[in-house]
N, CA, C and O atoms as a printed pandas DataFrame, in Angstrom:
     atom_number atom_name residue_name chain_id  residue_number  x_coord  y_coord  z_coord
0              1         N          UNK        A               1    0.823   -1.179    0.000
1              2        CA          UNK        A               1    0.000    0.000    0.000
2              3         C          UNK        A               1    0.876    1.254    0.000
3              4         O          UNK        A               1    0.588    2.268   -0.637
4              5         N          UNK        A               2    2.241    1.078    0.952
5              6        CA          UNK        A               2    2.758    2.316    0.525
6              7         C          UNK        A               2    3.359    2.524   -0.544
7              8         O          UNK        A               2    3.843    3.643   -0.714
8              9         N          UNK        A               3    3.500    1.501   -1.575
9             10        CA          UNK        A               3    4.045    1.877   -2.837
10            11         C          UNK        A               3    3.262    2.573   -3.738
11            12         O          UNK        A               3    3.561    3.549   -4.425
12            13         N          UNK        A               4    1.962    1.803   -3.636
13            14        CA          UNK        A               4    0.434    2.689   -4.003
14            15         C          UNK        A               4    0.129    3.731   -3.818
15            16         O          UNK        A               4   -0.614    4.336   -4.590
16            17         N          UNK        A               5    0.620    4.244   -2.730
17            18        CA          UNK        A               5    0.185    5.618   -2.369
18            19         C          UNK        A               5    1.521    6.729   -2.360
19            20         O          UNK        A               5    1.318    7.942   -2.321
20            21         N          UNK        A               6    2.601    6.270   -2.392
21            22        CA          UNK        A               6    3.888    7.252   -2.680
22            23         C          UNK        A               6    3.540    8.332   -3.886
23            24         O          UNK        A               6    3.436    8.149   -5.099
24            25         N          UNK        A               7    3.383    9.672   -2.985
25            26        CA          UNK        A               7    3.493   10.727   -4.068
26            27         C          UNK        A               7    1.819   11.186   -4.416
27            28         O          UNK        A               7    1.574   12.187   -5.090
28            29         N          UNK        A               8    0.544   10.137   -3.748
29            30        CA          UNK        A               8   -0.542   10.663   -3.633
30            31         C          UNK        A               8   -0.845   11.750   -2.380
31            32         O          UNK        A               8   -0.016   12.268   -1.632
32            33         N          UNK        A               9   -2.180   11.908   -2.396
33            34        CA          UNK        A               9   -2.200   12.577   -1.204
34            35         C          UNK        A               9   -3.715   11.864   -0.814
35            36         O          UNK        A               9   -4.542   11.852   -1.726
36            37         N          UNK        A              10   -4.114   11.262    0.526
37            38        CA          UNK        A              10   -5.165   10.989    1.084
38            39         C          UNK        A              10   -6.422   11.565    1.325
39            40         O          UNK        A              10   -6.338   11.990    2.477
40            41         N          UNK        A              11   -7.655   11.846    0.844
41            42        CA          UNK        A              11   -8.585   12.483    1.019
42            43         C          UNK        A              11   -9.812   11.761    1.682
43            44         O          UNK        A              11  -10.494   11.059    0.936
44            45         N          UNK        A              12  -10.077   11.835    2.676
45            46        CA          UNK        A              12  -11.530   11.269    3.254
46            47         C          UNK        A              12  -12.590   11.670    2.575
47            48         O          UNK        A              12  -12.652   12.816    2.130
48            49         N          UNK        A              13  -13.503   10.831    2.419
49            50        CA          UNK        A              13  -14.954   10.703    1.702
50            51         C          UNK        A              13  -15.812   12.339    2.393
51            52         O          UNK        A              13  -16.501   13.156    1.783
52            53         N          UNK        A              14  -15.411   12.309    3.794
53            54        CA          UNK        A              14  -15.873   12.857    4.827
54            55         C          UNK        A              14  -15.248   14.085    4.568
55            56         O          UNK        A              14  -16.016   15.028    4.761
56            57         N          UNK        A              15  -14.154   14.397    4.208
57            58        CA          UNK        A              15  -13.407   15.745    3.772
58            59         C          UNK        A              15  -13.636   16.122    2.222
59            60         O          UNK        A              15  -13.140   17.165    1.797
60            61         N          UNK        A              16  -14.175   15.516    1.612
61            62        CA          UNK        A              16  -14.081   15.748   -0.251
62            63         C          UNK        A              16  -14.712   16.878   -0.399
63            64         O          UNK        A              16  -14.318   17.561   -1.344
64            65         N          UNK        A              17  -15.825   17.425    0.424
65            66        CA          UNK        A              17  -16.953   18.289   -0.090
66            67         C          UNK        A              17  -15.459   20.268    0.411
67            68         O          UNK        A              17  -15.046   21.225   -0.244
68            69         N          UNK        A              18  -15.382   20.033    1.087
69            70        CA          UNK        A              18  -14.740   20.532    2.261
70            71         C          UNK        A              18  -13.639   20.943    0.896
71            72         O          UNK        A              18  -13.765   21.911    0.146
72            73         N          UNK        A              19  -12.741   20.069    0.865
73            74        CA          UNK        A              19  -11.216   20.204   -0.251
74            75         C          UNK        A              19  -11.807   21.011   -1.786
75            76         O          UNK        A              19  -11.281   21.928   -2.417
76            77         N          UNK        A              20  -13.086   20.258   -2.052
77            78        CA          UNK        A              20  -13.133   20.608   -3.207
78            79         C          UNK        A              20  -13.046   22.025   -3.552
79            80         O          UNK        A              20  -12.552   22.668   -4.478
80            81         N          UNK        A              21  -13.891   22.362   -2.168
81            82        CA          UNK        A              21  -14.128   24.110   -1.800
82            83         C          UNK        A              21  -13.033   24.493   -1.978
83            84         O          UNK        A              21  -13.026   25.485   -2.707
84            85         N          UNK        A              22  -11.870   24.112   -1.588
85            86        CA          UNK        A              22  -10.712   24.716   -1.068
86            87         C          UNK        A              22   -9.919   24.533   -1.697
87            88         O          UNK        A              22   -8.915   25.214   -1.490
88            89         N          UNK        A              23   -9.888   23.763   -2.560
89            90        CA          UNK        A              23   -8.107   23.324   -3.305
90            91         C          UNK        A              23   -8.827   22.860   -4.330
91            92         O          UNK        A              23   -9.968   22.447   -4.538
92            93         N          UNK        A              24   -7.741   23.063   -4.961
93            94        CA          UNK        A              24   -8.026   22.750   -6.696
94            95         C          UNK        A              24   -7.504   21.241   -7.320
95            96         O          UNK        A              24   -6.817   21.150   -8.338
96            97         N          UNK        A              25   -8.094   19.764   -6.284
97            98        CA          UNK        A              25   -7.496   18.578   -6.537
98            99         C          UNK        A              25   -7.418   18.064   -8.444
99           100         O          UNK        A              25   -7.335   16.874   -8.750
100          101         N          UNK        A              26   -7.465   19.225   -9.546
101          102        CA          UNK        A              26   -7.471   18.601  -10.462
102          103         C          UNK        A              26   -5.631   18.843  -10.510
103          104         O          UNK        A              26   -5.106   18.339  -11.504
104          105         N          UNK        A              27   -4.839   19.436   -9.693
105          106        CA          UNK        A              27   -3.522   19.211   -9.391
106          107         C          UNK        A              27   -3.003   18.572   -8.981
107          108         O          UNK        A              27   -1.908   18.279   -9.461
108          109         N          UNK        A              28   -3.544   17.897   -7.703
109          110        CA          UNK        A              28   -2.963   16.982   -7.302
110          111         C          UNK        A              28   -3.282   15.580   -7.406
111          112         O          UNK        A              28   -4.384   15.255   -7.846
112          113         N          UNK        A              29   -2.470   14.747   -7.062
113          114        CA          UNK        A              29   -2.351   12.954   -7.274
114          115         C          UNK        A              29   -3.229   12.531   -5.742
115          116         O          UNK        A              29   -2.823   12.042   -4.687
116          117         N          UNK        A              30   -4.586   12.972   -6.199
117          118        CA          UNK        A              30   -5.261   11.796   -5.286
118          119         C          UNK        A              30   -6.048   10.914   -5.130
119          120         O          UNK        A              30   -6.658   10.281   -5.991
120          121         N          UNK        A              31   -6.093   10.777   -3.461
121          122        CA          UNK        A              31   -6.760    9.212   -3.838
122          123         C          UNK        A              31   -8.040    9.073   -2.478
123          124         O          UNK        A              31   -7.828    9.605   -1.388
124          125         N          UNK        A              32   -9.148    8.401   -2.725
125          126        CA          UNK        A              32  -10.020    8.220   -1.119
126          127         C          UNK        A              32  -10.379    6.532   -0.947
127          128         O          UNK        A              32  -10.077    5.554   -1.631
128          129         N          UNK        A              33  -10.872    6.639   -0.167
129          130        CA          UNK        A              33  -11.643    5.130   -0.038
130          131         C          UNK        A              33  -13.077    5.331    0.635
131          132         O          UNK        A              33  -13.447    6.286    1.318
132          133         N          UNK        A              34  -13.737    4.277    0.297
133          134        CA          UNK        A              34  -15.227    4.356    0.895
134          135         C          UNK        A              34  -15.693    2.963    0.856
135          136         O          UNK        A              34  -15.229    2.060    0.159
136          137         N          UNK        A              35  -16.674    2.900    1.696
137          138        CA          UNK        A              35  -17.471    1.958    2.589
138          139         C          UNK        A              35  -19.160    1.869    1.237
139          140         O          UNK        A              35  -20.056    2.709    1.170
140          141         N          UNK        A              36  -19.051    0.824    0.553
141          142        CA          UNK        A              36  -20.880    1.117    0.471
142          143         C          UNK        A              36  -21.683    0.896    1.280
143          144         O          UNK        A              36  -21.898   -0.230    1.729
144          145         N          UNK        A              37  -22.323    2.007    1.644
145          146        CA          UNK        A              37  -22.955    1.789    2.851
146          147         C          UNK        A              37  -24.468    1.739    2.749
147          148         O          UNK        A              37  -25.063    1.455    3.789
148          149         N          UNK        A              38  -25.143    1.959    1.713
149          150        CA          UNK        A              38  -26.406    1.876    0.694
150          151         C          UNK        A              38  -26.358    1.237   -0.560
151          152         O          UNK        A              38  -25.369    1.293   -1.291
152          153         N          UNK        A              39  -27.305    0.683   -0.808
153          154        CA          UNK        A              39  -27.342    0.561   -2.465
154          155         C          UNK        A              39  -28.748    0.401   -2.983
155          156         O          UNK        A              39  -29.461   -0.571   -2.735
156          157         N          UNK        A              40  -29.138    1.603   -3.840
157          158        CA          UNK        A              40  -30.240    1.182   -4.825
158          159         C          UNK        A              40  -30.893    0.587   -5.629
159          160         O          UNK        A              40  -30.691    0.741   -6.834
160          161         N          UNK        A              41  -31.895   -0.288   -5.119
161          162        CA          UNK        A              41  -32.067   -0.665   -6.523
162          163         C          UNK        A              41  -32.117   -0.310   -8.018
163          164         O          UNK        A              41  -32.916    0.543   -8.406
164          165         N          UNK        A              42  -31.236   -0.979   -8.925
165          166        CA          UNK        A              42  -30.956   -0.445   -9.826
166          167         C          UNK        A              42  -32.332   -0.351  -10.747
167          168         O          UNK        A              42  -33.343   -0.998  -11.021
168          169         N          UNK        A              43  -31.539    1.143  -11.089
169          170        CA          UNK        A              43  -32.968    2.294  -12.085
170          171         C          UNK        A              43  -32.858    1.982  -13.224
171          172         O          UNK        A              43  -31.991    1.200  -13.613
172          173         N          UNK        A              44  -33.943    2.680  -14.172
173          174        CA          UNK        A              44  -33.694    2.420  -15.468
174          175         C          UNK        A              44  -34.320    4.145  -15.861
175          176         O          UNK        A              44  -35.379    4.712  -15.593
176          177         N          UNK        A              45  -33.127    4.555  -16.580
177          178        CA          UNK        A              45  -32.973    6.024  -16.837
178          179         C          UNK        A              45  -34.214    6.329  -18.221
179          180         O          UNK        A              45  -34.948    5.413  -18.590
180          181         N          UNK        A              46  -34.274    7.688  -18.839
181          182        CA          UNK        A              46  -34.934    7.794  -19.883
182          183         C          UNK        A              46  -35.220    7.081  -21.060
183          184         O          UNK        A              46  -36.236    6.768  -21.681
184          185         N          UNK        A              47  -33.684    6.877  -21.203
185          186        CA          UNK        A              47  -33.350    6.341  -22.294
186          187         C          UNK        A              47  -33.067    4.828  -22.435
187          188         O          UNK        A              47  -32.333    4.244  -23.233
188          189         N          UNK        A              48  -34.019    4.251  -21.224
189          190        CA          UNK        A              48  -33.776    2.531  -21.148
190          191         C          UNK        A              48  -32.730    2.293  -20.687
191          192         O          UNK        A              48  -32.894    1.258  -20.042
192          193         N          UNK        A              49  -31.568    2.655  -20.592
193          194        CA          UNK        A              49  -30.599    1.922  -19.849
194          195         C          UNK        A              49  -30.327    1.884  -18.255
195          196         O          UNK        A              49  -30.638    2.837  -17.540
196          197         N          UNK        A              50  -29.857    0.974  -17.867
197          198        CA          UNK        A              50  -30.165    0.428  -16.254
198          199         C          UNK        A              50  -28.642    1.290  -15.883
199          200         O          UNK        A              50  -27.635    1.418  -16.580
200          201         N          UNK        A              51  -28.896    1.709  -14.746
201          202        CA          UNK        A              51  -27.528    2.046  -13.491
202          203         C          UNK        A              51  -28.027    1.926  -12.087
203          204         O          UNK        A              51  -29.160    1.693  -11.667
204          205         N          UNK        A              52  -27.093    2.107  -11.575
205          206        CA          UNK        A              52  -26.853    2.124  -10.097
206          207         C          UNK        A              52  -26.742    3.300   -9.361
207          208         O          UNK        A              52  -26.218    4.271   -9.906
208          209         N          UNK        A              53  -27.267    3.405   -7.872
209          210        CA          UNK        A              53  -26.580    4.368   -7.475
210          211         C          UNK        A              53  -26.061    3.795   -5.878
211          212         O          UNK        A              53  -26.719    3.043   -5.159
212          213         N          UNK        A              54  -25.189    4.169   -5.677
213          214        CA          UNK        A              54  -24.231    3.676   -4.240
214          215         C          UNK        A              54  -24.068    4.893   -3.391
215          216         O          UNK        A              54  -23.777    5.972   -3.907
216          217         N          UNK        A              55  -24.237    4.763   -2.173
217          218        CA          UNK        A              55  -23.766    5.999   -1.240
218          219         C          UNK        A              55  -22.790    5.112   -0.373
219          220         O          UNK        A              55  -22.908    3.951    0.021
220          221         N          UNK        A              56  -21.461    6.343   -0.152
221          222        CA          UNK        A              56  -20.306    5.814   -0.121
222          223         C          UNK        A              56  -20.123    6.571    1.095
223          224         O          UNK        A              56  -20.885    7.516    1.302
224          225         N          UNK        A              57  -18.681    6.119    2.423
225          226        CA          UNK        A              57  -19.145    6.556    3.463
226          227         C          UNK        A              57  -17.625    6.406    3.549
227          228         O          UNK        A              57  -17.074    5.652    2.747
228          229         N          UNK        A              58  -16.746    7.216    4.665
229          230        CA          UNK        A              58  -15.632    6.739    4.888
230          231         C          UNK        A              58  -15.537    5.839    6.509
231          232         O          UNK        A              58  -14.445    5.470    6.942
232          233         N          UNK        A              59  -16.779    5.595    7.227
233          234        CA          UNK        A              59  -17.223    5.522    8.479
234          235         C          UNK        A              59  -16.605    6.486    9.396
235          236         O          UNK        A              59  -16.622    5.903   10.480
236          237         N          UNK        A              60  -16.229    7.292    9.511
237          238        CA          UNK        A              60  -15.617    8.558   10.363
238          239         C          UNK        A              60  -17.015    9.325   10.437
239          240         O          UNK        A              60  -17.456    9.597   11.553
240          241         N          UNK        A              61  -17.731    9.687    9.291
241          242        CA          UNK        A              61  -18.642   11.024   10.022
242          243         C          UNK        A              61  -20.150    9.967    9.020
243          244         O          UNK        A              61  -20.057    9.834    7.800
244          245         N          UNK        A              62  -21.275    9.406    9.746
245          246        CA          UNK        A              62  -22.153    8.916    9.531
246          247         C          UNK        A              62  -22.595    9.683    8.781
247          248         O          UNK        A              62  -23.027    9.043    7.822
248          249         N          UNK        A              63  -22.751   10.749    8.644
249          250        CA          UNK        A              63  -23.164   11.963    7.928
250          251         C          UNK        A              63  -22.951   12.482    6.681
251          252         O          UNK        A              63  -23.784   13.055    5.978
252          253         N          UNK        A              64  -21.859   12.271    6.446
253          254        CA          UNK        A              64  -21.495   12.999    5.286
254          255         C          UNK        A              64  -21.137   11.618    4.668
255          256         O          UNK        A              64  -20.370   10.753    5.089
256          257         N          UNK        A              65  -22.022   11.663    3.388
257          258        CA          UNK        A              65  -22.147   10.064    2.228
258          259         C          UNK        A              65  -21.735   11.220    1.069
259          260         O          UNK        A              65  -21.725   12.451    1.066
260          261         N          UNK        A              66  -21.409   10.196    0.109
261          262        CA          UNK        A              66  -20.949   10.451   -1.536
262          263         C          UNK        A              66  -21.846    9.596   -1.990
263          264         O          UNK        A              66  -21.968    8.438   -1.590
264          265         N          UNK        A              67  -22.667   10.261   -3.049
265          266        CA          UNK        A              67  -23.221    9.435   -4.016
266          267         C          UNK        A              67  -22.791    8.993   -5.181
267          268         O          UNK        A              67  -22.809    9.899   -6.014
268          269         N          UNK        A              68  -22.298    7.686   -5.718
269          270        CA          UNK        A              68  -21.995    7.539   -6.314
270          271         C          UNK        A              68  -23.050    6.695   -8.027
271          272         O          UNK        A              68  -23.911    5.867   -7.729
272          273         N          UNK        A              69  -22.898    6.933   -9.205
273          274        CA          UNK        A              69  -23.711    6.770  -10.128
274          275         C          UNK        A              69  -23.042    5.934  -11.369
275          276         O          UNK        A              69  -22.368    6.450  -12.260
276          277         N          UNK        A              70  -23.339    4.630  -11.259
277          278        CA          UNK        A              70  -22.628    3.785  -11.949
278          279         C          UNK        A              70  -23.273    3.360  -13.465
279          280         O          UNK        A              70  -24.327    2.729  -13.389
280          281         N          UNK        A              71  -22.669    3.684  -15.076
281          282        CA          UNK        A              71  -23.741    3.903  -15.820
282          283         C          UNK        A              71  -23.060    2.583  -16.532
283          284         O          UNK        A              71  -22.668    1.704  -15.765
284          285         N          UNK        A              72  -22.911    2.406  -17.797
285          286        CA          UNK        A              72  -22.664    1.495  -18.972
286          287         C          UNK        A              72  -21.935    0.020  -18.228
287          288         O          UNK        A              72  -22.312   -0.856  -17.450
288          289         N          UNK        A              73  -20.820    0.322  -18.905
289          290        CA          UNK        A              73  -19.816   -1.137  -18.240
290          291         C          UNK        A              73  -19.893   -1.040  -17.069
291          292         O          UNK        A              73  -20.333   -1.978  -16.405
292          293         N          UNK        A              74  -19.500    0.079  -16.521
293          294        CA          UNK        A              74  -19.383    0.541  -15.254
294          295         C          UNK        A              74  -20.206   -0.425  -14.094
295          296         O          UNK        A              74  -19.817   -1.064  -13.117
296          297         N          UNK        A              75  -21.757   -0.155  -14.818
297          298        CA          UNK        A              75  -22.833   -0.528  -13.644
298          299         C          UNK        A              75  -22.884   -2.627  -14.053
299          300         O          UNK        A              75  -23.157   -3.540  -13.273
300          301         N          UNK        A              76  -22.476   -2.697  -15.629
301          302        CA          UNK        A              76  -22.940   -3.850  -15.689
302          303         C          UNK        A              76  -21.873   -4.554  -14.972
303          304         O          UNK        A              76  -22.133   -5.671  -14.524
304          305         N          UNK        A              77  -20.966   -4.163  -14.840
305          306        CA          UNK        A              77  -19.574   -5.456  -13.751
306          307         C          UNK        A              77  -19.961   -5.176  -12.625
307          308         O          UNK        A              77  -19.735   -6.159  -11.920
308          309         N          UNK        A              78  -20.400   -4.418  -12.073
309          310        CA          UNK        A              78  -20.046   -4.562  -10.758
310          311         C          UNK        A              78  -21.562   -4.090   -9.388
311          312         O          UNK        A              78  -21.601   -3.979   -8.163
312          313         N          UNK        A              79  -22.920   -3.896  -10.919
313          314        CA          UNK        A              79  -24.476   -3.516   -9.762
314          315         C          UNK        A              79  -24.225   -4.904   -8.841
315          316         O          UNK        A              79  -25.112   -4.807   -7.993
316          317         N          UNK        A              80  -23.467   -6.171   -8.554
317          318        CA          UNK        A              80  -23.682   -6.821   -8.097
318          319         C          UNK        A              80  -23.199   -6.682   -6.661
319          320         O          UNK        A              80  -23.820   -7.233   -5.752
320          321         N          UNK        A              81  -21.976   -5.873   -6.408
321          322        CA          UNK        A              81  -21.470   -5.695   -5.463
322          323         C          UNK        A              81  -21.482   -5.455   -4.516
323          324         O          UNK        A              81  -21.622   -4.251   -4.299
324          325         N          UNK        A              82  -21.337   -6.465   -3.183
325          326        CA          UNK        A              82  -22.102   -6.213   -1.862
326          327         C          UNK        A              82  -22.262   -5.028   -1.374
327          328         O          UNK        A              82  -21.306   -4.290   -1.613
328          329         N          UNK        A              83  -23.492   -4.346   -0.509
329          330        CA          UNK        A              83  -23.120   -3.656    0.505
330          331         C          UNK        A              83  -22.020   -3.942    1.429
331          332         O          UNK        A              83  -21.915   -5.144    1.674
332          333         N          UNK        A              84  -21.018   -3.046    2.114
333          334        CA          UNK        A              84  -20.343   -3.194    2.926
334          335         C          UNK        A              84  -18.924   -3.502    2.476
335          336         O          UNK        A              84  -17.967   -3.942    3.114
336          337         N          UNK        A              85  -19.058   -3.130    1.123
337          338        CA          UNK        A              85  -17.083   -3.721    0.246
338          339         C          UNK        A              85  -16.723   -2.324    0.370
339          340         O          UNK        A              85  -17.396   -1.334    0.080
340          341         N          UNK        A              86  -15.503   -2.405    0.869
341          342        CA          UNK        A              86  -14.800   -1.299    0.719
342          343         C          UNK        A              86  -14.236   -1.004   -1.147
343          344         O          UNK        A              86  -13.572   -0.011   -1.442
C-alpha cells in the first residue's frame, strides 16, 4: 500500500466536499476510499438503460455520504457488489 500511495495525497470521503471548496485537486495525485454503505435498486434512466446508485461513506462522520452513479460497463460489472465492500 505504501508503494500505491507514494506521491498521492489521502482524502476522506468525509473531507471531499470541504477540499473541493478549497483546493483545486485537479492538481494533485489523489486518492479516497469508501465503505458502500447503501445501495439502490438499480434504475432504469430515460433512455432505457439500467444504473446504479451507491452511497459511499468513509465511516468517520455517519453523515457525510458520496453518491456515487454507476452507468454502462461501469454498472454492468459490478451492480452486483455487496453492501459493505470497501
Amino acid at each position: 500500500m505504501d508503494r500505491k500511495m507514494a506521491n498521492r495525497k489521502l482524502i476522506r470521503l468525509s473531507q471531499l466536499k470541504n477540499k473541493l471548496a478549497t483546493e483545486n485537486l485537479e492538481e494533485i495525485d489523489w486518492v479516497t476510499f469508501g465503505v458502500i454503505v447503501r445501495k439502490v435498486t438499480p434504475q432504469s434512466a430515460n433512455n432505457g438503460r439500467t444504473f446504479s446508485i451507491w452511497r459511499l461513506n468513509d465511516l468517520r462522520d455517519l453523515n457525510e455520504c458520496v453518491s456515487l452513479f454507476l452507468f454502462g460497463d461501469v454498472h454492468k460489472e459490478h451492480w452486483k457488489t455487496d453492501q459493505g465492500t470497501v
